[in-house]
N, C-alpha and C positions, 0 to 999 in steps of 0.2 A: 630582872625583877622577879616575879612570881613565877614559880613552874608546875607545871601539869605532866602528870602522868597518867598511863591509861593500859591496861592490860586485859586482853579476854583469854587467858590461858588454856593452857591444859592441868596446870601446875598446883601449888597456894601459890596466890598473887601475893601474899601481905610481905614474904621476904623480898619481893622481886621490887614492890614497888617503893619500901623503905630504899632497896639499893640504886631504883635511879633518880630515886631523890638527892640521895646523895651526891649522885653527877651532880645536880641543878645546885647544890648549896654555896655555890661561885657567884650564883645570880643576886644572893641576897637576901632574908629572910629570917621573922621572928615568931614562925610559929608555925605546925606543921600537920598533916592529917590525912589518912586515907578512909577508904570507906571499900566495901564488898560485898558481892552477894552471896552468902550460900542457903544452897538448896532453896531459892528462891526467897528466901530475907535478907532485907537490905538493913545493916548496920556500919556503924564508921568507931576511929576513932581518932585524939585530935590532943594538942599538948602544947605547949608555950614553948620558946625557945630554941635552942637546937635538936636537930634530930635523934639525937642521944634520951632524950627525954621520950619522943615517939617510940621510940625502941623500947625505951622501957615501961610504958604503958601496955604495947603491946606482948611483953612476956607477963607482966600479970592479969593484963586481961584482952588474949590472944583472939585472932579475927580469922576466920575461916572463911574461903572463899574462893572459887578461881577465877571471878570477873573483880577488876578492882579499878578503882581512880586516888589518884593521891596529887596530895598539892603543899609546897613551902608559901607560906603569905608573906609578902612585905608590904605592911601596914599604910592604907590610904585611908578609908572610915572606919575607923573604930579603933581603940587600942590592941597595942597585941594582949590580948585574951583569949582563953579555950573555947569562950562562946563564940568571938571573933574568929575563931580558928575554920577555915575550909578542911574538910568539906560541907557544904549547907546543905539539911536536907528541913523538906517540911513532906507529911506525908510517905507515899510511894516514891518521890524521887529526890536524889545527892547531886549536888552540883561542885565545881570548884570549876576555879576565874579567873583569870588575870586580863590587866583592863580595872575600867571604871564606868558604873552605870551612871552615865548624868542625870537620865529622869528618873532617880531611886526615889526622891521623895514625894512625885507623884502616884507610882507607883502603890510607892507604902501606904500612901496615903486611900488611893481605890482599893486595896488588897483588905485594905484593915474596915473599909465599909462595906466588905462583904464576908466578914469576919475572920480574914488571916491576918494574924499580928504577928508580927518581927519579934524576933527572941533577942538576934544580935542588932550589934550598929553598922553592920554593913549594909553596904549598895548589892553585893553580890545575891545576899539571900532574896533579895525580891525577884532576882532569875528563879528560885528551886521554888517558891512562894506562886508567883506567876504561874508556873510548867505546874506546879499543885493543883491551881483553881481550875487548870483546862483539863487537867488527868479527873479531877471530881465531878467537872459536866460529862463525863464517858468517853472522851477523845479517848484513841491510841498514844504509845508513849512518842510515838514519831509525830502524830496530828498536832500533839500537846507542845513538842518544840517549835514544830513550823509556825504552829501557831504566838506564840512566845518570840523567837525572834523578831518579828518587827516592831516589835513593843518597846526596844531595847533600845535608846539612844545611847550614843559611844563608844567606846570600843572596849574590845572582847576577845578571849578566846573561852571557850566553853567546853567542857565535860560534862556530861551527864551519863548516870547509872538510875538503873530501877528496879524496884518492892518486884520479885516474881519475874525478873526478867535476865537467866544467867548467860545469855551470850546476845546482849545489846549493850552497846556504849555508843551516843549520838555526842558527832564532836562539831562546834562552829566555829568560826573563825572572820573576826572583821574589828583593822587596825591591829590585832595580837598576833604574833604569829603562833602555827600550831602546825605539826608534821603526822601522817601514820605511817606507821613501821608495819610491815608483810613480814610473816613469818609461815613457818610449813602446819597451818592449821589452828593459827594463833594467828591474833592482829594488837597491834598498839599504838599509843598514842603519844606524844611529848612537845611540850612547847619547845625543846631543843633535840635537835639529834642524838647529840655528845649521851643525855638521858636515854638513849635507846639504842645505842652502840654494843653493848653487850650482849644485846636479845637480839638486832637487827642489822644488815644494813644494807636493804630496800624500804627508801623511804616514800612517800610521796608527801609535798606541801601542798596545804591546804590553800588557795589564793583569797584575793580579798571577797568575805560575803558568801563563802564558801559553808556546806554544812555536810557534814556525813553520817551517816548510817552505818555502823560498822558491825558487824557479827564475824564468827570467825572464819565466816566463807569469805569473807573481804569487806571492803567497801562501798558505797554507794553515795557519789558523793554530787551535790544539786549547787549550782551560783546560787548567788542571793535571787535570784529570779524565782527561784523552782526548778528551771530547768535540769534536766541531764549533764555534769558535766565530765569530761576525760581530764586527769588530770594525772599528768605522766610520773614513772616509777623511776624511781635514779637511784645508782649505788653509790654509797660514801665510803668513802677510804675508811677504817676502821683505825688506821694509826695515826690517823689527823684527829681523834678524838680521846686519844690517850689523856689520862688528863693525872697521871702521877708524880708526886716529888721527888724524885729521881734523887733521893738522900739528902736534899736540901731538908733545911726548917720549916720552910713557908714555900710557898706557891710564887709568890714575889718574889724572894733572891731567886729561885730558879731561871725564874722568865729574864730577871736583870741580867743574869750570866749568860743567856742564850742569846742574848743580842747580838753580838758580833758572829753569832753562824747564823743566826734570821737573816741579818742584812746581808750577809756574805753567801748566801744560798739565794738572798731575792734576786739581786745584781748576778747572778750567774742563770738565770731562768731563762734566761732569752740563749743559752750557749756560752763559750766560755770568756765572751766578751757583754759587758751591763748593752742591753737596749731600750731606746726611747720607745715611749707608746705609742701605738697607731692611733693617736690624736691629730687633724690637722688642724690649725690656730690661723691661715690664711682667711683673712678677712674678718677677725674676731677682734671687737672691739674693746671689750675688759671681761675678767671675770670674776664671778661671786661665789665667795669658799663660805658653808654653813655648814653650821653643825653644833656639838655642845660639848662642854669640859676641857677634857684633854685633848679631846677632838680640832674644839674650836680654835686651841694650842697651837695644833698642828697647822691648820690654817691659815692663823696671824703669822706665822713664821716662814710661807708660801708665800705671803702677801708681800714682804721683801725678794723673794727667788724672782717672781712672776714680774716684781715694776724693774728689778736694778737691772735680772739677767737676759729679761725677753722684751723691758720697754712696754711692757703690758699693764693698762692699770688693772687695779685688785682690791676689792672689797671682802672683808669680813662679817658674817652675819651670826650672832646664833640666834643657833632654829629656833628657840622658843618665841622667841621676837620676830624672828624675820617676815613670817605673814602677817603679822596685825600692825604692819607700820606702812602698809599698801608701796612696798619698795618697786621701786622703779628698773624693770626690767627692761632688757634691747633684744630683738630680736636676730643682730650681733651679737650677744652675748655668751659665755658657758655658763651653766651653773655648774660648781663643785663638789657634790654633798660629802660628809668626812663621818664614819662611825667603823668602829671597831665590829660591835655584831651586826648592822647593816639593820636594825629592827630598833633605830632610836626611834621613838614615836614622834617628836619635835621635828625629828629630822626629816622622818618618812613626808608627814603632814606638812614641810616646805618645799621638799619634793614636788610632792604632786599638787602644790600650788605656784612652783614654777615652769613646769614641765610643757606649758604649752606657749610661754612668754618669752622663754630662750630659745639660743638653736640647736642648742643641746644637752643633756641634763649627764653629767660624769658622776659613776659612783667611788670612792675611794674605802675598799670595807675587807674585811677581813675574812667572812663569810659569803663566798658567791652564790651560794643560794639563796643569800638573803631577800628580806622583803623590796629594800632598799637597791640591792644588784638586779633584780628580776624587773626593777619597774625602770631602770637607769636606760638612758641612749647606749651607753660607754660603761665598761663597767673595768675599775684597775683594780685586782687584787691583792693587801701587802704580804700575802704568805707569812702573816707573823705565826703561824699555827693557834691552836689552842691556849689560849689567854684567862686562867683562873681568877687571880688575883683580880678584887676589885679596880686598886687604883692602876692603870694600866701604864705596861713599861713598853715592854718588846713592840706592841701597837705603835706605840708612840712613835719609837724612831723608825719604825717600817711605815709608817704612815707619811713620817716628815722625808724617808728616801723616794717613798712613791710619788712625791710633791715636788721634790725635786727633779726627779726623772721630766715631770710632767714640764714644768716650767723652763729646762734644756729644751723640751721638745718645742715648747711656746718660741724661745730663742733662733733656735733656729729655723723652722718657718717662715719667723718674722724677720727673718737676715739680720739679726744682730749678735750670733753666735757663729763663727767660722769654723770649718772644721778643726783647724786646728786649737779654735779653744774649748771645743766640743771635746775633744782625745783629752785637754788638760783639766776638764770639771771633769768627765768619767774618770780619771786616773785618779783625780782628789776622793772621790766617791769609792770607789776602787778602795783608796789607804786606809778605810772609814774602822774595819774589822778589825785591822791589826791594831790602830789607835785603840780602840773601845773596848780588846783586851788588857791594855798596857795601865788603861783608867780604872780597869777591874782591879786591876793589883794592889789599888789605893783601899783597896775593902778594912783594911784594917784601920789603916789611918782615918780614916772619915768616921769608923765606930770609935774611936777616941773624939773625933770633935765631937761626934750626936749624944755622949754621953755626957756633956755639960750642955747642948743643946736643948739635952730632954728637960734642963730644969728650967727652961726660959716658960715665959707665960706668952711673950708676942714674938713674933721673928719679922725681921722684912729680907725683901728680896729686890734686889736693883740690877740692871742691867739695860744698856742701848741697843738701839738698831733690832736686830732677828734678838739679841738675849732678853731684849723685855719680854717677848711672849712667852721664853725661858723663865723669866723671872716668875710669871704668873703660873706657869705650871708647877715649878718649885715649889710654890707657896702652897698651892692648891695640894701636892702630893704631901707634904708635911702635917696641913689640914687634913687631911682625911684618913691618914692612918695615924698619927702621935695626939687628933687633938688639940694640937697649940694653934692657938691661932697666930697665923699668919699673911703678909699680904705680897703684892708683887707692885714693883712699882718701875717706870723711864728713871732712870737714874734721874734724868732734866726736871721732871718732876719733884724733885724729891725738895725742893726749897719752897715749890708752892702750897707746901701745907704739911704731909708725913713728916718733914723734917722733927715738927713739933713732939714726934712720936720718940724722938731717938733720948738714949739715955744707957749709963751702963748697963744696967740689967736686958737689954732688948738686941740681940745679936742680930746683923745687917749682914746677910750673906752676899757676892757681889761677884756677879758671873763675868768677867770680865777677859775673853781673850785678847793679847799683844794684834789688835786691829789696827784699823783707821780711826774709832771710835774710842783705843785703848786712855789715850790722856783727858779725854772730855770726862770717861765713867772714873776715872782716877781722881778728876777732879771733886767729881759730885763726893767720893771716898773719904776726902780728905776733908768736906764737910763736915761728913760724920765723925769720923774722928777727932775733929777739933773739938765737939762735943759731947767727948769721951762716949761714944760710940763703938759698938763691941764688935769689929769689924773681920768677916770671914774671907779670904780674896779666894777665888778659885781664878786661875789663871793659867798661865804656859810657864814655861821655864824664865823666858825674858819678864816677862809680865810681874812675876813673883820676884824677881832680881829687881828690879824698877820701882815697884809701888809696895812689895811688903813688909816693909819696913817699919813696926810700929802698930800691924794689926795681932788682932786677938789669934788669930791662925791659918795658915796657910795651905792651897790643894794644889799641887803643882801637876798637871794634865799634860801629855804631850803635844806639842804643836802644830796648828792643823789648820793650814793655807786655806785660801780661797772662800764661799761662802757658807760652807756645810757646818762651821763647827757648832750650830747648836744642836747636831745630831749628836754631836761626843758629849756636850755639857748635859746635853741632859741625864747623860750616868750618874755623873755625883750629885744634881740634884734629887734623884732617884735613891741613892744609897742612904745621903742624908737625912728621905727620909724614914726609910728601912731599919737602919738603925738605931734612929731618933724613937718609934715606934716599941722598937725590940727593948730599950733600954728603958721606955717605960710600962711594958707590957701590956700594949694594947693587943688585940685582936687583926694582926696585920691583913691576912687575907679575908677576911669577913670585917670590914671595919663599921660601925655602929649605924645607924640609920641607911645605910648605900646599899646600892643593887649595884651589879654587873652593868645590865644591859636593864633601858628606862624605858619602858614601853607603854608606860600612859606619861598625857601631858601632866 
């Protein structure tokens, strides 16, 4: 979602911090601004849209400065507008935020009975509003935050700069995540690393409740208590945050293409043979995967591994729901959270609502310093690397190998996995690379179907067993970068009511591999068809031999034993929707209202 930057240089900050804004513009964002101080005046400046517009506001009217804060907004109150735009200042101090203030309207409400009135319609500026009134009763700029933070219901990350103050920037931190970077006489700040990789890489994360004082001598960082806290310095890989298109178009085919050395590099991290996690499942009675999106994908598709291969039951939650439905935990139980940057806010906040009701709380994230890893019993990382692109790929199937490791590991514990059929899923797992190069190759052929795709108005998506949860991410990846809307549906489903949807115009994609399951989803096919139904089969070689007979077009995918194939399927619903997007020129890797990573509910 929203990112923050922060710089106390030696330099001008204003190039520096337009550049790792740039890092952050993966995250999501409709409007942009920094702010600085020089020679003890605090000025900002702020622009609609992409950062290209920030840039050009600031050559015609440039900002001098060597302390700076900068921030992309992605809109929760207020529309995106320049006033809308962070940074907020009232008075001597700027602020920029990510998060949501929930008591803004009390707030606004006491601030405007002591005569501060809100210019914008955000919740943010009654933080800069607030830290105003206590800066005009004579507080310090440090008394004036301490005091201001408790004020603050919801969650937060925080910046602040001040009127005559060129080497202070006070940063907080509660529910948002937010990191400083150490440098040789310089200090920074960034809600993401990847943002501070060029200047740094000594980080420290700020923990929950967390607030800092920073000057260029360092840090000075207090719990939500007050107190003193130490809060340790790590170095990050600086090539883990690489974040270029390596000649691709977009951000998304890149990541697409990189999947089979993601997975084929995860499965070789343990040595040159895949290993189960140091999970043990003795005595565990079911477990609960939560999470959101694609996440939640990943999940549902676990939740077949975890009952057929380990005998384990398995429930599916998402986090936005799963606390407010008072769910019934065992303290047999795992819970499984699933995020890509490990700082889903839903997710965090089921988290730590389940954490004390199971036996153990597992993180599955891609970031292990995340909020989410840091607070985990267990923490499994899918080394998908840096993942730009909003609608997420390489995640995905690194997410769904990490699930499946997990759920061998379930199997065997529970004695329903011998070795010997342990050696025959790693070896299927194992073939996973070569196949989902061999599905790349279909790149062409699939931008021939996306380009009669792109003029559908509805699409549906069908698929049994593990490809229904296929089916809903399909649908869901077509949504959010083409636009069209689309749905995912059980194949078995599809008579109890969607059926009503079908018609020539409405193309029926239908993940179908040569299964147990292949004549049931053939049948529901044949449904559709008889209702001239505009039917896409993705299948195996037999599968397309068997049932293609008669549809609108055909994906023929290598064939892929045992239970893993929704790792391979999900390529071509991936490309589909890559090049459905491409073909009608949407915004693939920034797609319209989405953030990267959600970090308010």
């Amino acid at each position: 979602m929203c990112g923050i930057v922060g710089v106390l240089g030696s330099h001008e900050v204003a190039p520096l911090l337009v550049e790792a804004l740039k890092r952050l513009e993966y995250r999501g964002y409709d409007s942009a601004g920094i702010a600085t101080v020089n020679a003890g005046v605090l000025d900002r400046r702020r622009a609609v849209g992409k950062l290209v517009n920030l840039s050009d506001e600031l050559v015609h009217n440039p900002l001098a400065g060597k302390s700076g804060i900068g921030h992309t907004r992605w809109a929760t109150h207020g529309a995106a507008t320049t006033v809308n735009a962070h940074p907020h200042r009232s008075g001597g101090v700027a602020v920029v935020h990510n998060g949501i203030i929930e008591n803004f309207r009390e707030l606004r409400e006491e601030l405007a009975a002591a005569g501060l009135v809100p210019e914008s319609q955000t919740d943010t500026e009654m933080v800069a509003l607030l830290t105003r009134h206590y800066l005009d009763q004579g507080l310090s700029p440090v008394e004036a935050v301490r005091k201001t933070l408790p004020r603050l219901h919801g969650a937060f990350a925080l910046a602040f700069l001040f009127d005559g103050e060129d080497d202070l920037m006070i940063a907080a931190r509660k529910g948002s995540p937010l990191a400083i970077g150490h440098g040789d006489g310089e200090m920074y700040l960034g809600s993401d690393a990847i943002a501070l990789a060029p200047m740094t890489d000594r980080i420290t994360y700020l923990e929950e409740g967390d607030w800092a004082v920073i000057t260029r001598a360092g840090a000075v960082i207090h719990d939500e208590a007050g107190r003193l806290a130490n809060r340790a310095e790590q170095r990050i890989a600086l090539d883990q945050t690489r974040i270029e298109k390596a000649g691709y178009r977009h951000f998304m085919a890149k990541e697409i293409a990189e999947q089979p050395v993601v997975l084929a590099e995860a499965l070789r991290s343990g040595g040159l043979a895949p290993t189960l996690p140091d999970v043990d499942f003795t005595g565990v009675d079911r477990v609960v995967l939560v999470a959101c999106g694609t996440a939640s994908y990943a999940g549902h598709v676990a939740k077949y591994w975890f009952e057929s291969l380990a005998g384990l039951a398995a429930e599916v939650d998402i986090a936005s729901e799963f606390r407010y439905r008072d769910p019934v935990l065992s303290e047999k139980s795992f819970a499984i959270f699933v995020s890509q940057s490990g700082e889903t806010a839903d997710t965090l906040a089921a988290l730590r609502y389940a954490k004390e009701k199971v036996a153990k709380v597992l993180a599955v994230v891609n970031v292990p310093t995340s909020s989410i890893a840091r607070e985990a019993d267990v923490v499994l990382p899918i080394r998908a690397g840096v993942e730009v692109g909003v609608a997420s790929t390489k995640a995905f199937t690194a997410q769904l190998l990490t699930l499946a490791l997990l759920a061998l590991k379930a199997g065997v514990d529970r004695g329903r996995i011998s070795p010997e059929a342990l050696a025959q899923r790693l070896a299927e797992l194992q073939a996973l690379p070569g196949l989902m190069n061999h599905t790349l190759s279909l790149g062409p052929r699939i931008a021939e179907v996306a380009e009669e795709l792109s003029r559908a108005q509805d699409v549906l998506f069908l698929g049994r067993g593990a490809m229904f949860p296929l089916a809903l991410e399909g649908a869901l990846k077509l949504k959010e970068i083409s636009y069209i809307h689309a749905e995912g549906y059980a194949s078995g489903e599809l008579k109890h009511g969607p059926i009503a949807l079908i018609a020539p115009e409405v193309p029926v994609i239908v993940l179908a591999p040569r299964d147990g399951l292949f004549d049931k989803t053939v049948s529901n096919m044949q449904e559709v068809m008889a209702r001239h139904g505009k039917v896409l089969l993705i299948s195996d070689a037999k599968g397309v031999h068997e049932a293609g007979k008669g549809t609108w077009a055909t994906l023929t995918l290598p064939d892929c034993p045992g239970p893993f194939a929704p790792i391979l399927y999900a390529l071509p619903a991936q490309l589909l929707a890559y090049h459905t997007a491409v073909a009608k020129g949407t915004d693939v890797d920034q797609p319209r209202n989405l953030a990267k990573s959600v970090t308010v509910e």
